[in-house]
PyMOL Python script that loads the backbone (N, CA, C, O; Angstrom):
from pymol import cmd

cmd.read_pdbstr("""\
ATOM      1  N   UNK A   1      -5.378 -24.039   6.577  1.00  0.00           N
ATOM      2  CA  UNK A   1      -6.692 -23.721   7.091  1.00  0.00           C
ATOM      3  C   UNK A   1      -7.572 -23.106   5.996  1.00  0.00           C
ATOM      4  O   UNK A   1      -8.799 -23.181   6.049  1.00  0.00           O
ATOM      5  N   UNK A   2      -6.713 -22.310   4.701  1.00  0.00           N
ATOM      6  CA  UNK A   2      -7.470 -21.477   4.322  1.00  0.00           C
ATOM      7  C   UNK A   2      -8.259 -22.996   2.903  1.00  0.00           C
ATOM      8  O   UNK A   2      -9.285 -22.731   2.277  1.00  0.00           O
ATOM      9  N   UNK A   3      -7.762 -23.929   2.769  1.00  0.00           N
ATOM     10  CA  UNK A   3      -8.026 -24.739   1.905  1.00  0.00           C
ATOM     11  C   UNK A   3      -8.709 -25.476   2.594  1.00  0.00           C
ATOM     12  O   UNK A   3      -9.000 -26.435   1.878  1.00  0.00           O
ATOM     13  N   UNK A   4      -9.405 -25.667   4.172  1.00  0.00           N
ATOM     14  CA  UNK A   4     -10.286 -26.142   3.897  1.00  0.00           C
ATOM     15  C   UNK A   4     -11.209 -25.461   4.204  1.00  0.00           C
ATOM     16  O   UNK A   4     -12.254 -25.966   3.794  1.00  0.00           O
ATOM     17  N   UNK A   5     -11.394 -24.331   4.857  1.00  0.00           N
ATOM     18  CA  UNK A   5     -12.315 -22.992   4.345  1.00  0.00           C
ATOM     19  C   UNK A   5     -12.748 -23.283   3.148  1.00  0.00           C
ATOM     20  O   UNK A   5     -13.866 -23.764   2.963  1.00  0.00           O
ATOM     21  N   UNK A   6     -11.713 -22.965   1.985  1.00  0.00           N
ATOM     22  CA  UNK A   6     -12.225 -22.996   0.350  1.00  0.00           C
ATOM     23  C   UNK A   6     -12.894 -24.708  -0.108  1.00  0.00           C
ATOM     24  O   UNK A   6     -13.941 -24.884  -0.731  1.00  0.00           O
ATOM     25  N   UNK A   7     -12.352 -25.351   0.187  1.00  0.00           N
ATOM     26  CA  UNK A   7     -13.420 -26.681   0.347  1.00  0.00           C
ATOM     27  C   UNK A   7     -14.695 -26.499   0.845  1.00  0.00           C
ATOM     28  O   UNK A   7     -15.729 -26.349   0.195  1.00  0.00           O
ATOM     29  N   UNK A   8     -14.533 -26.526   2.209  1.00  0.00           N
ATOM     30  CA  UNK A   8     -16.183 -26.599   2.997  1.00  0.00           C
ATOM     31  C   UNK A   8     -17.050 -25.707   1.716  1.00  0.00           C
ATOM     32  O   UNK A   8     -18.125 -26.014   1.200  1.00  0.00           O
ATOM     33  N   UNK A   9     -16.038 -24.341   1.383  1.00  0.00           N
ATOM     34  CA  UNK A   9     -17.634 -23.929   0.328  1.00  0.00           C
ATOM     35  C   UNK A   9     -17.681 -24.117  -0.589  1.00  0.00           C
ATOM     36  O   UNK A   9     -18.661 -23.727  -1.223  1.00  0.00           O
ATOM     37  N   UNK A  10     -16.256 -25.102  -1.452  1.00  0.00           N
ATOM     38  CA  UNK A  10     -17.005 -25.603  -2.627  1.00  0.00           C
ATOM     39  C   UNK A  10     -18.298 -26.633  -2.749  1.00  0.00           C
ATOM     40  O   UNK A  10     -19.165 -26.768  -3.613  1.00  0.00           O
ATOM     41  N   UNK A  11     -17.965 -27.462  -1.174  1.00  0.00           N
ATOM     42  CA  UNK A  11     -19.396 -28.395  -1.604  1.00  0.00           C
ATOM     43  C   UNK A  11     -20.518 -27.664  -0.835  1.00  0.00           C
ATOM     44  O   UNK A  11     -21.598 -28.253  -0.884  1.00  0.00           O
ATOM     45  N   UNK A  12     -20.501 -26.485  -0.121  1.00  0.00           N
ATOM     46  CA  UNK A  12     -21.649 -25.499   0.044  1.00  0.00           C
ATOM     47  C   UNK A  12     -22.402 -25.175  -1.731  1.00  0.00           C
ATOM     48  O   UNK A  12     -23.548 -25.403  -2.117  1.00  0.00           O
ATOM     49  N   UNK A  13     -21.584 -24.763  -2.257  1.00  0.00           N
ATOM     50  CA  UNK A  13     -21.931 -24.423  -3.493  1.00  0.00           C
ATOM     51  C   UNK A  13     -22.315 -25.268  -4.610  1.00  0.00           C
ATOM     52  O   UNK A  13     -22.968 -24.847  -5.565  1.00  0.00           O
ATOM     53  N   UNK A  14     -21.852 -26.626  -4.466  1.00  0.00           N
ATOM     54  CA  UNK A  14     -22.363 -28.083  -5.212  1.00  0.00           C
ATOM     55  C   UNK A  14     -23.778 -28.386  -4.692  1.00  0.00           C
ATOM     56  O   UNK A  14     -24.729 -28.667  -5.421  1.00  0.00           O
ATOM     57  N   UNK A  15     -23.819 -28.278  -3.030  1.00  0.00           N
ATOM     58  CA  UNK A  15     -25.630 -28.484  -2.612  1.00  0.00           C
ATOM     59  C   UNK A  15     -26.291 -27.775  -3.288  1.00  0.00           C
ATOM     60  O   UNK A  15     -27.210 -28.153  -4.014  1.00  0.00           O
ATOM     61  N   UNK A  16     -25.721 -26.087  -3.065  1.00  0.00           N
ATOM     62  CA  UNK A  16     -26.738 -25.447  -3.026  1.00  0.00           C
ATOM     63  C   UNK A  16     -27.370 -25.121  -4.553  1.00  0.00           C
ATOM     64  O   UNK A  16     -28.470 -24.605  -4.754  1.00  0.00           O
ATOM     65  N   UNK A  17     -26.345 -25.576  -5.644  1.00  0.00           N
ATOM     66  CA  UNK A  17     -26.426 -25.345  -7.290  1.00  0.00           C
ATOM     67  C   UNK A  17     -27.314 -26.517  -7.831  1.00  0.00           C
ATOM     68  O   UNK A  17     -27.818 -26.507  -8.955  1.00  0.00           O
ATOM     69  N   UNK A  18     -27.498 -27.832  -6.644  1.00  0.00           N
ATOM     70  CA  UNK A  18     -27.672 -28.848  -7.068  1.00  0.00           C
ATOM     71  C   UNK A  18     -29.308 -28.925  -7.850  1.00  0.00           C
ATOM     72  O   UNK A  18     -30.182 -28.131  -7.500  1.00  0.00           O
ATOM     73  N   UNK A  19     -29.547 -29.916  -8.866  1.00  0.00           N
ATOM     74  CA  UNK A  19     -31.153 -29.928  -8.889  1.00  0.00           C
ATOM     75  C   UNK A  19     -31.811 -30.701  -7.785  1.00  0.00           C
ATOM     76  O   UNK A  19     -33.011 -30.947  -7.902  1.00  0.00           O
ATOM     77  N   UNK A  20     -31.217 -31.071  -6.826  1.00  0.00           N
ATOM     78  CA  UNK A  20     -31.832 -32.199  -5.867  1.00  0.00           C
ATOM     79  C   UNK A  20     -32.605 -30.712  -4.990  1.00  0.00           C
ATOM     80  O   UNK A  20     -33.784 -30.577  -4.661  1.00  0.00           O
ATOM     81  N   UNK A  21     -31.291 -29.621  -4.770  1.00  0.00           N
ATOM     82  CA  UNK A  21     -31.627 -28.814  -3.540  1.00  0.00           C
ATOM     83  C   UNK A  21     -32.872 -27.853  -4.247  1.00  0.00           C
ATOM     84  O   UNK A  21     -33.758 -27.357  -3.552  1.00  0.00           O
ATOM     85  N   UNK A  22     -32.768 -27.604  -6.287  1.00  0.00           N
ATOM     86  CA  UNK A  22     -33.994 -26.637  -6.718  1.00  0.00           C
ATOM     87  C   UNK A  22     -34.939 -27.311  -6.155  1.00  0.00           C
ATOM     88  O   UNK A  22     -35.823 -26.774  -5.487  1.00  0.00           O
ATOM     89  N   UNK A  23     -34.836 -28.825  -6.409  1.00  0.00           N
ATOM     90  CA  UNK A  23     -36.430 -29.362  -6.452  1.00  0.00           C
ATOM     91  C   UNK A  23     -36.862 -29.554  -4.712  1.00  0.00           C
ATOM     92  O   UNK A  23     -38.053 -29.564  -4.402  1.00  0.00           O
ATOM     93  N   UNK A  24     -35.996 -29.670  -3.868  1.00  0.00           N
ATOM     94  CA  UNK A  24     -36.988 -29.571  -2.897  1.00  0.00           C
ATOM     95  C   UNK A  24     -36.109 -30.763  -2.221  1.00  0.00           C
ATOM     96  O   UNK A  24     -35.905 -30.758  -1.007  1.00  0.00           O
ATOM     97  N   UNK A  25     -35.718 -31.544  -2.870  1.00  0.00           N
ATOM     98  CA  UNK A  25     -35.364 -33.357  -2.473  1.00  0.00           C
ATOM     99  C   UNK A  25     -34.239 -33.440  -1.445  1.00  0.00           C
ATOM    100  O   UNK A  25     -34.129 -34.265  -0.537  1.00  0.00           O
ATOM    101  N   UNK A  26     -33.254 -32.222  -1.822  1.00  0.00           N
ATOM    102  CA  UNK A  26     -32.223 -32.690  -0.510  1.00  0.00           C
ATOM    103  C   UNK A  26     -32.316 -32.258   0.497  1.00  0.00           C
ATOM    104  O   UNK A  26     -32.505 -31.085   0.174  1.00  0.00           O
ATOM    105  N   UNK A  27     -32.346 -32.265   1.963  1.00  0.00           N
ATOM    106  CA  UNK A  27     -32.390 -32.010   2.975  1.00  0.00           C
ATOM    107  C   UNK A  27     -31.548 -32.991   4.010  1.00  0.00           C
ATOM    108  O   UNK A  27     -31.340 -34.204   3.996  1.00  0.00           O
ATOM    109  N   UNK A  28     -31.115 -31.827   5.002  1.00  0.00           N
ATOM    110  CA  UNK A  28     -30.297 -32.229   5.912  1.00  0.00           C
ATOM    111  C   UNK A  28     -31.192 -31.509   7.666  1.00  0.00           C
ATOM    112  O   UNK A  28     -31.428 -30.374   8.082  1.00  0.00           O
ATOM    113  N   UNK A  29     -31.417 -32.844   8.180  1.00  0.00           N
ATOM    114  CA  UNK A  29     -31.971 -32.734   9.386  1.00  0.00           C
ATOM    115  C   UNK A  29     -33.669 -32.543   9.265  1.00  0.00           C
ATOM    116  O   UNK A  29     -34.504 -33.393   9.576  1.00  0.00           O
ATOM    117  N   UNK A  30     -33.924 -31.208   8.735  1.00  0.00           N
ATOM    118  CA  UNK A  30     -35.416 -30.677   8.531  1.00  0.00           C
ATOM    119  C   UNK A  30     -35.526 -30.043   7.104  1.00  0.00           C
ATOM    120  O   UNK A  30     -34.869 -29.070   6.733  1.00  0.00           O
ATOM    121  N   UNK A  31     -36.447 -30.725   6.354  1.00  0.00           N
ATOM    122  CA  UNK A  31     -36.601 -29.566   5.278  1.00  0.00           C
ATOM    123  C   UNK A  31     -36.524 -28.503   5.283  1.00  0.00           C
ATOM    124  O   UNK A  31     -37.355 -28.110   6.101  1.00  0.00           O
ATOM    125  N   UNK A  32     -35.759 -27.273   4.644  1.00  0.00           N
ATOM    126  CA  UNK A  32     -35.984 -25.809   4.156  1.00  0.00           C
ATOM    127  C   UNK A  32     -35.079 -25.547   5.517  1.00  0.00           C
ATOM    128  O   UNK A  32     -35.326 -24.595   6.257  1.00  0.00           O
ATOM    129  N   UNK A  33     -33.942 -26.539   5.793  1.00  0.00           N
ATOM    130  CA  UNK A  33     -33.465 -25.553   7.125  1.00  0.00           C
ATOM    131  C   UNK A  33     -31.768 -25.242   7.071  1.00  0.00           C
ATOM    132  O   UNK A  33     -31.104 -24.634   7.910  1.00  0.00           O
ATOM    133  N   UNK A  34     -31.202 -26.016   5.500  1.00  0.00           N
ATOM    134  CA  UNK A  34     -29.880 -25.581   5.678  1.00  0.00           C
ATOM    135  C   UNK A  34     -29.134 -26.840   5.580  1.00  0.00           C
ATOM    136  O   UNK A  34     -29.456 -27.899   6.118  1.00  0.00           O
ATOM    137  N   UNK A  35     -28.174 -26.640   4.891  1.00  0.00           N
ATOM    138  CA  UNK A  35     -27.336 -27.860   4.706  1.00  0.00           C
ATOM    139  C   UNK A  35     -25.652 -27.771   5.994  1.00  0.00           C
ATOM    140  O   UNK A  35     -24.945 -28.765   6.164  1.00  0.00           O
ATOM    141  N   UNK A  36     -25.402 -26.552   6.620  1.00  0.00           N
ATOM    142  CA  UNK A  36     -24.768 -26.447   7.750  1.00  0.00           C
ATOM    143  C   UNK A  36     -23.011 -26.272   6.646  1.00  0.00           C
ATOM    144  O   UNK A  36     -22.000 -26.240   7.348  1.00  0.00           O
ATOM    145  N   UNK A  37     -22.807 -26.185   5.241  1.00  0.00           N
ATOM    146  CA  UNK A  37     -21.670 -25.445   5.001  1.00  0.00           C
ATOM    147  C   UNK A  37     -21.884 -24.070   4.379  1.00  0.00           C
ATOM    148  O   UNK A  37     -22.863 -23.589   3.808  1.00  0.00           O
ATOM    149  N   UNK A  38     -20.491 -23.505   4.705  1.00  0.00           N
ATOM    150  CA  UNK A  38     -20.328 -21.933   4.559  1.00  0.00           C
ATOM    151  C   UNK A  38     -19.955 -21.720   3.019  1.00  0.00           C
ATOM    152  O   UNK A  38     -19.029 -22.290   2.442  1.00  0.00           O
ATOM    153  N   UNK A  39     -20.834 -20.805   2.462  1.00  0.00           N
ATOM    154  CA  UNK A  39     -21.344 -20.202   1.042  1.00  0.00           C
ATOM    155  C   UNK A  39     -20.172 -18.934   0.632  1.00  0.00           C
ATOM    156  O   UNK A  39     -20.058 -18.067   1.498  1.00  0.00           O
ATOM    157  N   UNK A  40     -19.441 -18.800  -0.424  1.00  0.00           N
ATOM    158  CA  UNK A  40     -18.939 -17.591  -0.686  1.00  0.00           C
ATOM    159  C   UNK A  40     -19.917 -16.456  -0.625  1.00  0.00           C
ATOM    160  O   UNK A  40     -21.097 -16.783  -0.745  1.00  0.00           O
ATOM    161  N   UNK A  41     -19.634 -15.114  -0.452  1.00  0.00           N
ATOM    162  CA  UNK A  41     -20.554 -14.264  -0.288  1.00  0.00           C
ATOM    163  C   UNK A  41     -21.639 -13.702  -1.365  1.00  0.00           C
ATOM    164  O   UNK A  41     -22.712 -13.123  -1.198  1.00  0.00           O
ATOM    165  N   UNK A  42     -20.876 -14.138  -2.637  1.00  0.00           N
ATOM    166  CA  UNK A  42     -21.707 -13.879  -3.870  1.00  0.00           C
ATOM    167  C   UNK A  42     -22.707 -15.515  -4.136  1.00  0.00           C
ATOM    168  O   UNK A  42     -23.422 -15.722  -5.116  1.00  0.00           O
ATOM    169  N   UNK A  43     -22.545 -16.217  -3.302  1.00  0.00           N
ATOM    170  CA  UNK A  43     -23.493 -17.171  -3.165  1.00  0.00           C
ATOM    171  C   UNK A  43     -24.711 -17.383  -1.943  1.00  0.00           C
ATOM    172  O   UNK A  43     -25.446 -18.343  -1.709  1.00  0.00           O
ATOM    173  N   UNK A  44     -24.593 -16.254  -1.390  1.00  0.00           N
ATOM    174  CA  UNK A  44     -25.210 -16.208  -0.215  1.00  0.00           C
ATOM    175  C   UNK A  44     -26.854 -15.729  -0.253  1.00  0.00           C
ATOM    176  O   UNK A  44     -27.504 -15.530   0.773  1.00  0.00           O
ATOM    177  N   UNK A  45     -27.371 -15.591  -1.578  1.00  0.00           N
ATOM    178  CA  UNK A  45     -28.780 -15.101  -1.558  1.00  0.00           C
ATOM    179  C   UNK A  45     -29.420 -16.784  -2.047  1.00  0.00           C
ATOM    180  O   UNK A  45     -30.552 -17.018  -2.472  1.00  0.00           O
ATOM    181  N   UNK A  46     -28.375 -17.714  -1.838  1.00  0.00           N
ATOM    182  CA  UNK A  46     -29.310 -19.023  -2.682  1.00  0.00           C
ATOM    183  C   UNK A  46     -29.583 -19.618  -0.747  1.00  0.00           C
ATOM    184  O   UNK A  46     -30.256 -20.631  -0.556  1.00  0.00           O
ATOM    185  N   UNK A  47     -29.240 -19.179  -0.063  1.00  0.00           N
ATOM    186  CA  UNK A  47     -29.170 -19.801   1.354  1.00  0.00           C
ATOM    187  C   UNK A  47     -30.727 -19.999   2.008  1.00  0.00           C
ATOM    188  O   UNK A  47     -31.541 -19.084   2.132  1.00  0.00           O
ATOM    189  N   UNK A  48     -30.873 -20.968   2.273  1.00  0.00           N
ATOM    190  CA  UNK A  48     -32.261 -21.272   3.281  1.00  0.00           C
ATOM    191  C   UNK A  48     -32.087 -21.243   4.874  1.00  0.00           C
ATOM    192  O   UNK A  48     -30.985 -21.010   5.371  1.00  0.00           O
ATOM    193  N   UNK A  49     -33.075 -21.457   5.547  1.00  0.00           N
ATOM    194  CA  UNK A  49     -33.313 -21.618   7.361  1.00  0.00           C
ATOM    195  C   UNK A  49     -32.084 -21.168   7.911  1.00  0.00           C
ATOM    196  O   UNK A  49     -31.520 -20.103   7.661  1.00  0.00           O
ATOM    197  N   UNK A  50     -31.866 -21.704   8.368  1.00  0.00           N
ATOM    198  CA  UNK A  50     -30.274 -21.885   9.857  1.00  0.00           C
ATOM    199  C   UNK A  50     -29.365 -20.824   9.051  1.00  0.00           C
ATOM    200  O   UNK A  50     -29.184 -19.620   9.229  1.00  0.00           O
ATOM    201  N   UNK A  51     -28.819 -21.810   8.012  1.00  0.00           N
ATOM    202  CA  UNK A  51     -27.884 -20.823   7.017  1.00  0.00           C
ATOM    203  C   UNK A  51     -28.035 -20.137   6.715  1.00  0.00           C
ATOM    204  O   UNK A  51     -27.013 -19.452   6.680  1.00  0.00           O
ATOM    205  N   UNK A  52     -29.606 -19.241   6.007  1.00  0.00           N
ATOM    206  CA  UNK A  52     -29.515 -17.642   6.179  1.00  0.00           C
ATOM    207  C   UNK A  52     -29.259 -16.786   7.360  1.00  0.00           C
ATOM    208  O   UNK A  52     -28.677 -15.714   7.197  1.00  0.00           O
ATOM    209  N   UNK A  53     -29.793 -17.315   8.989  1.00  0.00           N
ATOM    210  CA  UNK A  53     -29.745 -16.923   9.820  1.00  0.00           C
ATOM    211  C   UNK A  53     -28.238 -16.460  10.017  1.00  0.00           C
ATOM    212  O   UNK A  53     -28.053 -15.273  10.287  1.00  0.00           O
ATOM    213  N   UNK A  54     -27.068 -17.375   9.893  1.00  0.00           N
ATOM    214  CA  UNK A  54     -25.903 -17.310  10.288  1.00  0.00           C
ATOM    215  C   UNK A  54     -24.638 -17.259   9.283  1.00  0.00           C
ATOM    216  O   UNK A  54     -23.459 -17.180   9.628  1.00  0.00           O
ATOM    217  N   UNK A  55     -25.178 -17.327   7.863  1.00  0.00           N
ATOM    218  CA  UNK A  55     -24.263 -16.572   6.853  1.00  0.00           C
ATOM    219  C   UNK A  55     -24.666 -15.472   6.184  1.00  0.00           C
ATOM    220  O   UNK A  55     -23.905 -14.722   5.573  1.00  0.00           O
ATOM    221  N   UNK A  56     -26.655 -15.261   6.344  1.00  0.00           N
ATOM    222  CA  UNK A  56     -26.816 -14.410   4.938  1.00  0.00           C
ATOM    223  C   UNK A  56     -26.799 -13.034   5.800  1.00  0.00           C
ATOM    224  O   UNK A  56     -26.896 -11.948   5.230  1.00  0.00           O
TER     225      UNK A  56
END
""", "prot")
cmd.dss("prot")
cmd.show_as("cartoon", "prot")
cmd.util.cbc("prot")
cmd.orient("prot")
């Protein structure tokens, strides 16, 4: 369980590092609202919409 915990936030952390997500380009569902995986906690100030609501 705990490996795919540590998965889900490595590719939390691939979106959220990505240049697609600086520039604006990736989005999932609604712009500026969250890509829906869980961020380590020292990654948690890069978080937008939904996902700040419910990780930051």
């Amino acid at each position: 369980m705990q490996a795919i915990h540590l998965a889900l936030q490595k590719i939390g952390v691939e979106l959220y590092g990505s240049a697609y997500h600086k520039a604006g380009i990736l989005v999932f569902e609604k712009p500026g609202d969250g890509y829906g995986f869980p961020m380590p906690k020292n990654g948690r100030y890069l978080l937008v919409g939904a996902d700040k609501t419910f990780e930051g």
